[in-house]
C-alpha positions as CSV (number, residue, x, y, z in Angstrom):
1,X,-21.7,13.9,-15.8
2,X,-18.4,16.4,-15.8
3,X,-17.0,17.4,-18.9
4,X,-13.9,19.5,-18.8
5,X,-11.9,21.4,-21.5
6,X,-8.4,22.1,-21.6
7,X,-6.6,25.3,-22.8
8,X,-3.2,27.0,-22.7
9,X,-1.1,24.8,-24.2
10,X,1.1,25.7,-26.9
11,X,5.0,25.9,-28.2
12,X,7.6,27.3,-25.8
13,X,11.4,27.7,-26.0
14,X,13.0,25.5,-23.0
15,X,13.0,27.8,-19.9
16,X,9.9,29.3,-20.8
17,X,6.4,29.1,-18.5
18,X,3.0,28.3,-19.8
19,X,-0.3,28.2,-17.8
20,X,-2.8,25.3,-18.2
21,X,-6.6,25.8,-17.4
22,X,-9.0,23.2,-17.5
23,X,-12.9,24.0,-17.3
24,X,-15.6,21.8,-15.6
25,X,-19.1,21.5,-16.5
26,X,-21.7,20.7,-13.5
27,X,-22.0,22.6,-10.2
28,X,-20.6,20.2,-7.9
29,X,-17.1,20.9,-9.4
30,X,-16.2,21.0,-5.1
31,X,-16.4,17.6,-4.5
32,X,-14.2,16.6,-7.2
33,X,-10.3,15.8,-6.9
34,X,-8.5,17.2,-10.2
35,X,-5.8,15.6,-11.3
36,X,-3.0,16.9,-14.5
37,X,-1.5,13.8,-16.5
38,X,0.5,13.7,-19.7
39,X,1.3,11.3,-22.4
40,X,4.3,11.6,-25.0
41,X,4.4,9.7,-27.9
42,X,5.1,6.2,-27.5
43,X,5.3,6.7,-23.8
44,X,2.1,5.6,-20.8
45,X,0.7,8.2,-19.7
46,X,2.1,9.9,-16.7
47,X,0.5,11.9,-13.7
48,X,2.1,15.1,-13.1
49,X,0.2,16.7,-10.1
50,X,-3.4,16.8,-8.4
51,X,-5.3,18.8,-6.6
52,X,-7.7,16.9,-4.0
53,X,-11.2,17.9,-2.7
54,X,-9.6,19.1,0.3
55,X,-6.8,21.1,-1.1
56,X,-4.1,18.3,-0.3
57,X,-1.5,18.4,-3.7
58,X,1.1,16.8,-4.9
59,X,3.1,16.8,-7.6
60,X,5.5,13.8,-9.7
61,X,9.0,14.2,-8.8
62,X,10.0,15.4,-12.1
63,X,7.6,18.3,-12.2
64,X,8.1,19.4,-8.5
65,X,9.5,23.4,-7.6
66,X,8.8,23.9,-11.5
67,X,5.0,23.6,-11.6
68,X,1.9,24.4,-9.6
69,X,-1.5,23.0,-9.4
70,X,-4.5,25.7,-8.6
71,X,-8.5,25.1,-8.2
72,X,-10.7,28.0,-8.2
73,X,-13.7,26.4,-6.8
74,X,-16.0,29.3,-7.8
75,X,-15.2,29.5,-11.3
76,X,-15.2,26.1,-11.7
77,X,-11.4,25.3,-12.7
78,X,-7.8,23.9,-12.0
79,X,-4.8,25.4,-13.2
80,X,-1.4,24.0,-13.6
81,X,1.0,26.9,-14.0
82,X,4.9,25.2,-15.9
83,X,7.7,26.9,-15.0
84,X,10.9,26.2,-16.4
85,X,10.3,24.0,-18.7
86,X,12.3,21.9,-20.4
87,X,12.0,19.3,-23.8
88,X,10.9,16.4,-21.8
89,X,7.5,17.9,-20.5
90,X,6.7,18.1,-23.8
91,X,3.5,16.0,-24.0
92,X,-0.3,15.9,-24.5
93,X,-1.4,17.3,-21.1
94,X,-4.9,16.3,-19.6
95,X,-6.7,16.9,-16.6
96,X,-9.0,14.9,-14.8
97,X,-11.6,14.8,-12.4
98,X,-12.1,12.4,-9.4
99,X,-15.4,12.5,-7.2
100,X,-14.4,12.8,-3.8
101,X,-10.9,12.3,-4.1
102,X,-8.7,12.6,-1.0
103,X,-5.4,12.6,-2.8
104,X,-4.5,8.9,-1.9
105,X,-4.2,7.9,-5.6
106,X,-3.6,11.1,-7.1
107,X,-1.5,9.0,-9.6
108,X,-3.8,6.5,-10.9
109,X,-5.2,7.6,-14.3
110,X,-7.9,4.6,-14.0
111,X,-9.1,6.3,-10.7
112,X,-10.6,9.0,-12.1
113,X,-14.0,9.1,-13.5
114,X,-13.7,11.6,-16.3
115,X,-10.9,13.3,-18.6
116,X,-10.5,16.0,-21.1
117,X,-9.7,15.6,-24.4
118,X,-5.7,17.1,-23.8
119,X,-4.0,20.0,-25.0
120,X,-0.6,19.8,-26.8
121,X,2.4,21.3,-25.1
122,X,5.6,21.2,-27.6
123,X,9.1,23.2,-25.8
124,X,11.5,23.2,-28.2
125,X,15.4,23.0,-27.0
């Protein structure tokens, strides 16, 4: 069992940066792909970028050169630093964790076997 908690999130001005962190429980956080997703009202939810067990990222086009995707293995977290952000990223954002995720599916919400519970980002115009 993995649980994870989100923080960071918060209200920003467009242009403006915030840093996500998301913390995993259980100390085989290593062999576990983590992935970023977000869902605005009324909207699926969408993946944004991942992180997989061995270090392969990517990121949704929409999100690419204005956010990054971190794991510190040894403090058991992933990191999504937003950049530049505009009103459209404006979303619930969650991460999740895959076991032994090689980045093929980074995409798929259904693929992974356990989520947080989401922190709100808001970036007013």
């Amino acid at each position: 069992q993995v649980q994870l908690v989100e923080s960071g999130g918060g209200l920003v001005q467009a242009g403006g940066s915030l840093r996500l962190s998301c913390a995993a429980s259980g100390r085989t956080f290593r062999n576990y792909a983590m992935g970023w997703f977000r869902q605005a009202p009324g909207k699926e939810r969408e993946s944004v970028a991942a992180i997989s067990v061995g270090g392969v990222i990517s990121y949704a086009e929409s999100v690419k050169e204005r956010f990054t995707i971190s794991r510190d293995n040894a403090k058991n977290t992933v990191a999504l630093q937003m950049n530049s952000l505009k009103p459209e990223d404006t979303a619930v954002y969650y991460c999740a964790a895959k076991l032994l995720g090689d980045g093929r599916t980074w995409y798929l919400p259904s693929s992974y076997n356990y989520r947080g519970q989401g922190t709100q980002v808001t970036v007013s115009s």
